[in-house]
C-alpha positions in Angstrom: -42.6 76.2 1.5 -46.6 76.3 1.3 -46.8 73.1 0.1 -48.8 70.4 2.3 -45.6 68.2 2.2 -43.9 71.2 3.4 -46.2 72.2 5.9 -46.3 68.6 7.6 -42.5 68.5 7.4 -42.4 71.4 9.4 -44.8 70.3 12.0 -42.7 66.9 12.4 -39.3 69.0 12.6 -41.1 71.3 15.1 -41.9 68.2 17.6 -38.4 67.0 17.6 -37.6 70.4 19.5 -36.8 69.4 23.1 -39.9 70.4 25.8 -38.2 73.6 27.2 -38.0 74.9 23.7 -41.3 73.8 22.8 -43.3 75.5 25.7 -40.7 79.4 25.4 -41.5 79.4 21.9 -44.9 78.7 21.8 -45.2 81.6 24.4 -43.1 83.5 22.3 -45.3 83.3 19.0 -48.9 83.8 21.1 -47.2 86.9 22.9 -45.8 88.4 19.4 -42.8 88.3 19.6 -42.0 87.1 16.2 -41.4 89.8 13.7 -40.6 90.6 10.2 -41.4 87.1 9.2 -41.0 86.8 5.5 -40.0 84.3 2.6 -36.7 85.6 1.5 -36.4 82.9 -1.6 -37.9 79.8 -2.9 -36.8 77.6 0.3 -35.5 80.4 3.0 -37.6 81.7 5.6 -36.5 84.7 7.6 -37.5 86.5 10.6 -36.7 88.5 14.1 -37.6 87.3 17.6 -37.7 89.8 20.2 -35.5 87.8 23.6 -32.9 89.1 25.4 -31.7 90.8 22.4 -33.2 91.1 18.5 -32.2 87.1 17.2 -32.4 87.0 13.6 -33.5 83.3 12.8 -33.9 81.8 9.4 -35.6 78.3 8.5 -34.3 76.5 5.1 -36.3 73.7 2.9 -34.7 71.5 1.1 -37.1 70.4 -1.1 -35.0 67.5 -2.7 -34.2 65.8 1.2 -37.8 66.8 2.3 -35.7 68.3 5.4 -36.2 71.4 7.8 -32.8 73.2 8.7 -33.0 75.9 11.4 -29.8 78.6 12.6 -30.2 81.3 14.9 -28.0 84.1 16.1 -28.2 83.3 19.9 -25.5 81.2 21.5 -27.5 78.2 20.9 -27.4 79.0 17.2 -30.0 75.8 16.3 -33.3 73.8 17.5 -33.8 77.4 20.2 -37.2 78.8 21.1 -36.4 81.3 19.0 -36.5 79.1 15.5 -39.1 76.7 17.4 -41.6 80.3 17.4 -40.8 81.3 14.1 -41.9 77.9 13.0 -44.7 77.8 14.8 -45.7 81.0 13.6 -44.9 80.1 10.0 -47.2 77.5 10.3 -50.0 80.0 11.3 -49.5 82.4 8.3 -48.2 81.0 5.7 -49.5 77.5 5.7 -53.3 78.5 5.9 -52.3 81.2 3.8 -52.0 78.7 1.2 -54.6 76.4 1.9 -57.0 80.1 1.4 -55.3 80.4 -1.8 -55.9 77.1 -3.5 -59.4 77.4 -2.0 -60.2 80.4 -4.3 -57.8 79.9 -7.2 -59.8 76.3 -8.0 -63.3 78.1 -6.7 -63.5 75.4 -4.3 -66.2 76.2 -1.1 -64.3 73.8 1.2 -65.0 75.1 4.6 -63.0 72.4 6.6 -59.3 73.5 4.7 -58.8 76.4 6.9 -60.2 74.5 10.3 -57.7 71.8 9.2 -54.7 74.0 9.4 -55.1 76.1 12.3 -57.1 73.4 14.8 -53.9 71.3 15.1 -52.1 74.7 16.0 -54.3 76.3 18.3 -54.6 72.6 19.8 -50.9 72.6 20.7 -51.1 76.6 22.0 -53.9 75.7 24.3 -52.2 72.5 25.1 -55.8 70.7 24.8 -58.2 69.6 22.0 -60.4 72.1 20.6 -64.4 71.7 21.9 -67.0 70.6 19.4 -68.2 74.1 19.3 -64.7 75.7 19.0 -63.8 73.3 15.8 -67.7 74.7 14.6 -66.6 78.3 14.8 -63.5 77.8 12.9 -66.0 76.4 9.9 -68.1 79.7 10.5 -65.2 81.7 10.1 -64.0 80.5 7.0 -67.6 81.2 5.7 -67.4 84.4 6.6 -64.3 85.4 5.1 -65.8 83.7 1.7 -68.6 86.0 2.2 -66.3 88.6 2.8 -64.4 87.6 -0.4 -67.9 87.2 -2.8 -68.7 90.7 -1.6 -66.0 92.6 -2.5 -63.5 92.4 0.3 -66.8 94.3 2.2 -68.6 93.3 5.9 -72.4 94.2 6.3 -74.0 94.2 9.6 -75.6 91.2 8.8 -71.9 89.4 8.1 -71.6 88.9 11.8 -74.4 86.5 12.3 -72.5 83.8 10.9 -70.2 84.0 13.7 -73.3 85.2 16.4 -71.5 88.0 17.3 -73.0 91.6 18.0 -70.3 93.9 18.0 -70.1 97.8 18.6 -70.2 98.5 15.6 -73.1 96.1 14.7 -74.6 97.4 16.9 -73.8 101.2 15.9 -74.9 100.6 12.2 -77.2 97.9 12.1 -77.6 94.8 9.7 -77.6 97.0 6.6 -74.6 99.1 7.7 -71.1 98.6 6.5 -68.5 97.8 8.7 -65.1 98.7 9.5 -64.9 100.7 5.9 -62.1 102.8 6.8 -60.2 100.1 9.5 -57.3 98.7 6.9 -55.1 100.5 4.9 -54.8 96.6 2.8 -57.4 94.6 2.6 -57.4 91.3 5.2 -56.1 88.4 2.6 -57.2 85.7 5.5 -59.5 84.6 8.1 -57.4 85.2 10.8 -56.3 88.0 9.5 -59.8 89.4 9.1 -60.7 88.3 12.4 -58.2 90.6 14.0 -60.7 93.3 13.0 -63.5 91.6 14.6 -62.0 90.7 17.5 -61.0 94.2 18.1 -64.6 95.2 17.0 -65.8 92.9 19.9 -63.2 94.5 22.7 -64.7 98.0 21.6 -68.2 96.4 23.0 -66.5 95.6 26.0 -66.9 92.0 25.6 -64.0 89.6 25.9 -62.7 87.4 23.0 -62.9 83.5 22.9 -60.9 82.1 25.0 -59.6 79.6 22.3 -58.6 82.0 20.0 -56.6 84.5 22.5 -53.1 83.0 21.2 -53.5 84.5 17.6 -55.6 87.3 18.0 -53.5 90.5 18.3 -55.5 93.6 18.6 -53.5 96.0 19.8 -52.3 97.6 16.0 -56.0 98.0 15.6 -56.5 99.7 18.8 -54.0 102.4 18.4 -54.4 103.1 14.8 -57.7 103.5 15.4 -57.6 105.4 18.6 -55.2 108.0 16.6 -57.7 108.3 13.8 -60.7 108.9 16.0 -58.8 111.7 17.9 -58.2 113.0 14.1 -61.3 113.1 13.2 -63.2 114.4 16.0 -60.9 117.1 16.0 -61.8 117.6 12.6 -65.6 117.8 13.1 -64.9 120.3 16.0 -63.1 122.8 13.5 -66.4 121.7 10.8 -68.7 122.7 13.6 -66.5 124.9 15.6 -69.2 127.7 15.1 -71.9 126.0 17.1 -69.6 127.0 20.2 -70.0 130.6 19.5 -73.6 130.8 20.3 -74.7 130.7 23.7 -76.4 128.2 24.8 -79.4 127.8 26.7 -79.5 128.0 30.3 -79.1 124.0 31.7 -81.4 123.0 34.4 -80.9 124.0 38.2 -81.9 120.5 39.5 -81.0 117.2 38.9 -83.3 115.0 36.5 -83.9 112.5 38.7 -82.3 111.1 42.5 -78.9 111.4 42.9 -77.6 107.8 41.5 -80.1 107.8 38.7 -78.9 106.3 34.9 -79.4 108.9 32.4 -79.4 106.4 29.5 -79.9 108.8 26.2 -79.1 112.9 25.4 -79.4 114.8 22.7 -78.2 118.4 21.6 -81.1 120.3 20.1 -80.4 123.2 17.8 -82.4 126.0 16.8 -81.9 129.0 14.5 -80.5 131.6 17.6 -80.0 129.1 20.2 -79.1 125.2 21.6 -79.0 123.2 24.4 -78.9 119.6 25.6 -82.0 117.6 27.0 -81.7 114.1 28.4 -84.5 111.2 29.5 -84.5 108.5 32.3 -85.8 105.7 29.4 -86.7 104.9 26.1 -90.2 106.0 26.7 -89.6 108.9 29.4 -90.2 112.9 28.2 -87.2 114.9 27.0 -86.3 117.4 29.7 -83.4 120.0 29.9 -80.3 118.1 31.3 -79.3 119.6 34.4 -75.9 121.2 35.7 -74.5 117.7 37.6 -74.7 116.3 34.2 -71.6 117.8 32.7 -69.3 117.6 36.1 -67.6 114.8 34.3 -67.0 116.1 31.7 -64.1 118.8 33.8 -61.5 116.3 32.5 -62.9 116.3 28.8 -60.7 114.4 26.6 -60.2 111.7 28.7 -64.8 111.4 29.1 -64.9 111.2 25.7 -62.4 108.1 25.2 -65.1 106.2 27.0 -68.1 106.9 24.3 -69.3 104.9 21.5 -70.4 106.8 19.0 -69.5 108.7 15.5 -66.6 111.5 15.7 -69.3 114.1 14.3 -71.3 113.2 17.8 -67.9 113.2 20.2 -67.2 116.6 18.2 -70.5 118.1 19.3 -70.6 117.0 22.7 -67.3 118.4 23.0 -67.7 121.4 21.8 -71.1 121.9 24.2 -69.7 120.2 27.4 -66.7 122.9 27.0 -69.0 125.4 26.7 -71.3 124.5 29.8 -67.9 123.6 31.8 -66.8 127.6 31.3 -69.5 128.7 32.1 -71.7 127.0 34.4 -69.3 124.8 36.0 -70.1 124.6 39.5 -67.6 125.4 41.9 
């Protein structure tokens, strides 16, 4: 079912579809709506589609014909949106899947295989041809999943300038950190599939993700898992650190820094043997001063401050525990 005969017998079953079906599926595969997507046996393809109700679809090859045979359980029961997504989506996975495979089983460095499977499909999502420099990124992304392969199934800092991307986390750890160690519980077997945790490293910058690859990037996963684990383990660094909120901190500043409006763009908590507090500057090259009062008002609502940070639990911890400690105390009223 990964064969290139396959594959091409599938894309040529898929155009047959009438347009209606054609243009609800491919919205249903770039909005997700295909689940559970799995080979079942040597020529049965199984999935889910999420519709008006859960359709279970499943997609036969008969090798010997060369043929495609599709059945669903809505009342249309063959050539639906519902198989024409799950096709589609087959397509995506499995069939550069397979062209990855080959690529490392034989040791071959042929960057075009994996732009020659997904171009055509992103091609027909976007309902355009892909730009010069669109087909070019594809080639870059394929070398940076071999890199990704070579090195262990590891990304460096310096990874990302094969795809000339600085991302938060680039940015967080530099060229010589490595990223998004603790991001998957199983290892990305794929480009696109390790591309999902770039594209979700780009979001986290607050940048926005290629436009051409928006119908098979799906972030959202990432985002949560992530989001719970960060919660986890700030929470744990608080209880770690927890003991830095028993002693009381130095008194803040009665007057603001700078005018009102002014963009406090670094702070730091300073800890000494019997005492801490938290100093901020104006710039990069401006004198540390003690951060005044006004600079922990939004911090009232503290969980939901924090969520808008970038930086390591052990720092969200910290500032957590202070702001909480300046909010009961010298919270203005």
């Amino acid at each position: 079912m990964q064969s290139p005969k396959a594959l091409q017998a599938l894309r040529q079953y898929l155009r047959e579809f009438d347009r209606g079906s054609r243009e609800r599926g491919e919205r249903y595969a770039r909005g997700g709506r295909v689940t559970v997507l799995q080979q079942t046996s040597a020529g049965e393809l199984s999935a889910r589609v999420k519709g008006t109700y859960l359709y279970h679809v499943t997609l036969t090859w008969h090798a010997k014909n060369q043929e495609w045979e599709d059945v669903c359980s809505c009342p249309l029961e063959i050539g639906c949106k519902h198989c024409y997504a799950v096709g589609l989506q087959w397509l995506a996975t499995a069939g550069v899947q397979g062209a990855v495979d080959s690529a490392l089983k034989t040791g071959t460095r042929d960057v075009t295989a994996f732009r020659t499977q997904w171009q055509p499909l992103l091609e027909a999502m976007l309902k355009r041809p892909l730009t010069t420099d669109e087909g070019s990124f594809l080639d870059k992304l394929q070398r940076f999943f071999q890199r990704f392969v070579d090195q262990g199934h590891r990304v460096w800092g310096r990874d990302l300038a094969l795809l000339d991307l600085t991302t938060a986390e680039s940015k967080r750890l530099g060229v010589s950190g490595l990223l998004y160690e603790d991001w998957w519980e199983k290892s990305p077997e794929d480009p696109i599939s390790l591309w999902q945790f770039v594209a979700a490293d780009v979001e986290r910058a607050g940048k926005k993700i290629p436009e051409f690859l928006q119908p098979v990037t799906q972030t959202r996963p990432i985002h949560r898992r992530l989001k719970t684990e960060d919660a986890a383990a700030v929470q744990h660094w608080i209880t770690q650190i927890g003991s830095l909120a028993a002693v009381a901190p130095a008194t803040p500043a009665q007057s603001t820094l700078d005018a009102v409006g002014a963009r406090f763009v670094d702070f730091r908590v300073v800890v000494t043997a019997s005492d801490w507090k938290i100093e901020q500057r104006s710039s990069l090259e401006a004198a540390w001063r003690p951060a005044p009062r006004t600079f922990f008002d939004p911090y009232r609502q503290i969980s939901a401050s924090l969520s808008g940070i970038d930086a390591s639990p052990q720092v969200l911890a910290a500032l957590a525990i202070v702001a909480e400690r300046y909010r009961n105390n010298f919270e203005r009223g």
